[in-house]
N, C-alpha and C positions, 0 to 999 in steps of 0.2 A: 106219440106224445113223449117216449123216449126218448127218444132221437130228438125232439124239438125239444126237449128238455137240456140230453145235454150240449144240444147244440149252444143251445143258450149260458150253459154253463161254463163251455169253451172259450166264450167269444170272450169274457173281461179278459183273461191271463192273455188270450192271442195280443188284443187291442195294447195293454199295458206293454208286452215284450216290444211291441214296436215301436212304442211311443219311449222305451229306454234306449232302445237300436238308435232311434233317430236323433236322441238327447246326445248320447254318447258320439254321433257323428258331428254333431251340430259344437260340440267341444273342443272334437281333436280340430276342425277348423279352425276355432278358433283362437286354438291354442300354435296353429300354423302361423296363424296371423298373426298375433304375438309374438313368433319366433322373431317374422319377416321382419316386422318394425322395429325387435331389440336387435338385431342383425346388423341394420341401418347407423345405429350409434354407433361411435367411435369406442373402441377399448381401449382403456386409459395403459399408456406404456407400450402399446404395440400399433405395430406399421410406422408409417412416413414421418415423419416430425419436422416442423421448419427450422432450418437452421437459419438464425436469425441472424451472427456475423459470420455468414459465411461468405466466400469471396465470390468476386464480379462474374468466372466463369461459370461454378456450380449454380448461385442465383439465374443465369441465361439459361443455362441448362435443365433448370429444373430440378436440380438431383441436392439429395443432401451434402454436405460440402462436412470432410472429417475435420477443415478447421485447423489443419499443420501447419506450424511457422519454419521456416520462412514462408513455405508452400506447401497446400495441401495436397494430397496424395493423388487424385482427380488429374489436377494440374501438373505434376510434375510424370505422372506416367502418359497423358497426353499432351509432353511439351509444352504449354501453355504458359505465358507469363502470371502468375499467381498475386492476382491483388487485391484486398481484404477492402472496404466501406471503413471510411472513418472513425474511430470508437464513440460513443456517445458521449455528450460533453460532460461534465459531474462538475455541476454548479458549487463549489464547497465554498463552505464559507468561513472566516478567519476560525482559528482556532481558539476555541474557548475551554475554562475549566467546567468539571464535569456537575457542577452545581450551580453555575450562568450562564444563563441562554446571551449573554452577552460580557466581554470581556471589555475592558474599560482602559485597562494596561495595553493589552493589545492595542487597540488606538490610537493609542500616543503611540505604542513603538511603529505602527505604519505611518504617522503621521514625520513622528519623525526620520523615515527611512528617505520619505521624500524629501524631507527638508538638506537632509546634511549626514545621515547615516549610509547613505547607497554609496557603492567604491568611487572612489575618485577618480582613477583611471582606466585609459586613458582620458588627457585634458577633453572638457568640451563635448562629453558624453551623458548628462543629466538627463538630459531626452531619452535616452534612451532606456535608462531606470525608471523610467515616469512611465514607461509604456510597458517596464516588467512588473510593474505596479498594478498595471490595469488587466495585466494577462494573468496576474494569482488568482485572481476569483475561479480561473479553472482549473488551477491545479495546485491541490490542496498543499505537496511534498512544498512548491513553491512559496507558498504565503510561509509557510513555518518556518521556512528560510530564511526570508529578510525581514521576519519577525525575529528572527532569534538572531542574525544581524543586530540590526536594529538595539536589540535588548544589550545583547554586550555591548555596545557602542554607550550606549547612555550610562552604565555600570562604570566603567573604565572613567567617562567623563565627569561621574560623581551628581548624573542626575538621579539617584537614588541607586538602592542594592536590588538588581532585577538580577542575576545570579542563576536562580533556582527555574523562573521562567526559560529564559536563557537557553538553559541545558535539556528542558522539558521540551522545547521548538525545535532544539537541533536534532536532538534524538530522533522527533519524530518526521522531521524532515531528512534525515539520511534513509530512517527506513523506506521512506516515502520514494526517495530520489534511488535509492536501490531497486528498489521493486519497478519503476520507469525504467533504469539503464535497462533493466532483463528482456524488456517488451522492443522492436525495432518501433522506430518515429515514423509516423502516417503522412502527418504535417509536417511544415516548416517552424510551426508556435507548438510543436510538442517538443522540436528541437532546441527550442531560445527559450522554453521554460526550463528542459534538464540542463543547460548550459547557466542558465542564469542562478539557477539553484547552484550549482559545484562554484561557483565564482562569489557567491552571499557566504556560503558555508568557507570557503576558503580565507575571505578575508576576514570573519569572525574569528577564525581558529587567530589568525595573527593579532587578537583582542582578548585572549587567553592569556594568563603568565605564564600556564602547565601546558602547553599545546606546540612546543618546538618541534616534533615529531610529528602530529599531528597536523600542521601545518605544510609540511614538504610533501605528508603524502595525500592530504588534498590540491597542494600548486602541482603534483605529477599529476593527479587527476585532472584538473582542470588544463591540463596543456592535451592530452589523450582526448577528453571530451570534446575539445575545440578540432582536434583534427580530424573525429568521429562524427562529429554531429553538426558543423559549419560549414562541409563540402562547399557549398555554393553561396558565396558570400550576399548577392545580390539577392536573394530571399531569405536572409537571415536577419535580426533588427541587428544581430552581434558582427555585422559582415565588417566594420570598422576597429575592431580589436586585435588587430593583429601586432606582431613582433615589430615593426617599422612604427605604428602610431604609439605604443608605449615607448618606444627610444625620443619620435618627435616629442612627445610631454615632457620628457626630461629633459631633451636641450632646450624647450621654451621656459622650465623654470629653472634652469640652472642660469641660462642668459639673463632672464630678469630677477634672479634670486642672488645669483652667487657674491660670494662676500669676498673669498680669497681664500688661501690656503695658509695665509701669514701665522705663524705662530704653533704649527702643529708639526714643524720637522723634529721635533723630539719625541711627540707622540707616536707618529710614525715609524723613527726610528726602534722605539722600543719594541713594534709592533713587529718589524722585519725580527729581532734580534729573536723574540720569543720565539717567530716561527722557525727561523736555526735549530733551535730547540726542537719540536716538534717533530722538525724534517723526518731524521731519520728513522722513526717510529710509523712512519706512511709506507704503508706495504702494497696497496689492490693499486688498482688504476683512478679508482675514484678519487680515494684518496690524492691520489698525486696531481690529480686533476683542480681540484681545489686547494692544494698547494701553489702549485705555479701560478693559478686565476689570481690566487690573493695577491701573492709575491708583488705580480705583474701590473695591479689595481693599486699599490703602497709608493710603487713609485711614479705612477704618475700621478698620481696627488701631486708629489711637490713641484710638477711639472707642467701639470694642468689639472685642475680639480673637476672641469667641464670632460676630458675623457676618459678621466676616470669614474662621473658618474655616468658615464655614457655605459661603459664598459660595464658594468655592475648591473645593469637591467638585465642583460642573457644569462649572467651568473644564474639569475633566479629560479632559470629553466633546466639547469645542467642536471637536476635529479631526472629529467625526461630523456634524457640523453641514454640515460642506465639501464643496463639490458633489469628484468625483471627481478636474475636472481643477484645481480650487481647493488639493486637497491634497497633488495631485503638484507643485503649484506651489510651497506651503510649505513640503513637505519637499526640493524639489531642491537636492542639495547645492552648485549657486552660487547660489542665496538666502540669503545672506550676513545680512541684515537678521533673517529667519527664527530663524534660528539664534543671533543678538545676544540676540533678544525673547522666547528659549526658555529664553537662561541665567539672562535676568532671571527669568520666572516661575519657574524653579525655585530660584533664591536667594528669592525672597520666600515662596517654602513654607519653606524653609529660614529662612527670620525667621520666621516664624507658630511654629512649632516649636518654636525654639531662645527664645522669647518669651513663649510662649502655652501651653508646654505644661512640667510639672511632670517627667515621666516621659524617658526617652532614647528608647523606643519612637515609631516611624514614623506615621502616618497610613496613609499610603499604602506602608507595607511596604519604602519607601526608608531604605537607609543614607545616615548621613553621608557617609562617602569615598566614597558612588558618587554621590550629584549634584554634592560636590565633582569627582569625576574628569570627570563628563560638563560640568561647564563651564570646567575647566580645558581639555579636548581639545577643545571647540567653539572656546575662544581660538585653541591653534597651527594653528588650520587654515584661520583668515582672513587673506585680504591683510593687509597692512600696513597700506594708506590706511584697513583696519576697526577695528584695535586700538584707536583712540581709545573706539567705542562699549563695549567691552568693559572700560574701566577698572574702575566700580565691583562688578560680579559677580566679574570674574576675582583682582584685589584680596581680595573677605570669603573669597571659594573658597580661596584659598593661604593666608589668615590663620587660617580654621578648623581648614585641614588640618594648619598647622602646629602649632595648638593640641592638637591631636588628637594629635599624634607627641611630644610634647611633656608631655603628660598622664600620669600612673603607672597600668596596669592596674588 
């Protein structure tokens, strides 16, 4: 009875310890289990990741692509030509102030860029602004371009004071068209947008009166750009803008424009006389180089006004000529001489024009009042011992402008 006593006694503690044995097995299972399934999920940050622009070989291959420009590292230690997927497009849309979802200004200045604000040159190329028109919607750098275009043009013409937009559009289209040049072109329209933007920005700057400087060193850009980015003319809309169709514009409006040269041998002459002056004050190569351009430009005016507006179109490229540190040399602003020899060239387009041509309309998309302004303000900002060289530019500049003010709408 012992014995069956404690046998009985025994048995709950035996039964409960195994029914814990088994509990506790029955856990670590499935807490296995548990492992196995959080195992399965991906850990956030670690392993494979898709590279999503990576180039054509990595994507074939399977492998992550590190994504190096020109080429990535893959590619270039297994010889490979290295060619990146188009970037995605970035639908943007005009640029507005940061309190309308819709700018209204803006509108008129796109509407007016097609009208009559996109460059004129060369002749018989509207078409082809029409279609740089419809390629801004992708690329944002570009709308702010010949928005800001656009906006100086109408300022200058006295459709209202757009000024402040103006410089808002350019600002943000330089940074925009910076941050493009830095990246290589996929496309042929990632190349005629950066092209098209430096040629909006460039003829704006010549719609500044403070923008002389400013102007030479966006037409050196835009001659760089052109030979960076137009390689292959037949896939470019810009394949028609070359050096030969700006000269043909000019002998087509100088043949149906030209008046004569009657009447301006004395202007002329005063013009050579000053640069006597000047001469020997010209010391680099640039200089001298737009010395004898001028010289060479005064006398055939009287000679023929047609080759010597002929001759005047390549002048406008001759800062493209200049080695890099040649033209930071020309344009630094105490190059005083630079700056004498810059007013002069541009009073003498200013006699070509006001001489040779029938019409009010620019050549070069210059107003009157603004090369007036840009060599009146090169004057106030030379020494005093300079103002001699500046007598006969600064002189016809104040005598135009006052013609000008002076004049009845």
């Amino acid at each position: 009875m012992a014995e069956s006593s404690d046998s009985a006694t025994d048995s709950p503690p035996e039964s409960a310890s195994m029914r814990t044995s088994e509990d506790r097995e029955s856990t670590v299972a499935a807490d296995e289990d548990t492992k196995r399934i959080v195992r399965r999920k991906p850990v956030p940050g670690k392993g494979h990741r898709k590279s999503r622009r990576g180039c054509y070989n990595c994507k074939r291959r399977r492998v992550k692509c590190p994504e190096g420009r020109p080429e990535c590292q893959h590619c270039s230690r297994m010889g490979l030509a290295c060619v990146y997927p188009p970037p995605p497009k970035i639908h943007a849309t005009l640029p507005a102030t940061p309190t309308a979802g819709l700018d209204l200004d803006h509108l008129r200045f796109f509407h007016h860029f097609l009208v009559s604000a996109h460059p004129p040159l060369p002749s018989g190329v509207s078409t082809v602004w029409h279609s740089v028109a419809a390629l801004a919607h992708e690329y944002e750098f570009l709308a702010s371009a010949i928005l800001a275009l656009s906006a100086q043009h109408l300022t200058l013409l006295g459709g209202g004071d757009f000024s402040v937009q103006s410089l808002s559009l350019r600002v943000s289209a330089i940074s925009g068209l910076n941050d493009a040049l830095s990246r290589p072109c996929v496309t042929p329209a990632d190349a005629d947008a950066r092209y098209a933007a430096v040629v909006a920005l460039t003829f704006q700057s010549s719609y500044m009166d403070d923008a002389m400087m400013e102007f030479l060193a966006l037409l050196r850009g835009w001659m760089l750009v052109s030979t960076a980015l137009v390689p292959d003319p037949e896939r470019s809309i810009f394949g028609g803008f070359t050096r030969d169709a700006f000269v043909r514009s000019m002998r087509m409006r100088v043949v149906e424009e030209l008046g004569g040269a009657a009447g301006c041998d004395g202007v002329v002459e005063d013009f050579c006389a000053s640069l006597r002056v000047v001469a020997p004050r010209c010391q680099s190569v640039a200089e001298l180089k737009y010395l004898a351009m001028m010289e060479s430009i005064a006398q055939k005016i009287k000679i023929s006004p047609l080759d010597a507006c002929l001759e005047i179109v390549p002048c406008y490229a001759m800062t493209n000529k200049m080695t890099a540190e040649e033209f930071s040399a020309f344009t630094d602003p105490q190059n005083y001489i630079a700056q004498i020899l810059l007013a002069h060239f541009f009073m003498l387009d200013y006699i070509l024009e006001m001489y040779a041509f029938g019409s009010d309309a620019k050549p070069f998309a210059f107003q009157k009042q603004v090369t007036q302004a840009w060599v009146i303000r090169a004057a106030e900002k030379l020494p005093i011992s300079y103002q001699k060289y500046m007598i006969w530019p600064l002189g016809l500049a104040k005598m135009e402008m006052a013609a000008c003010i002076q004049a009845p709408s």
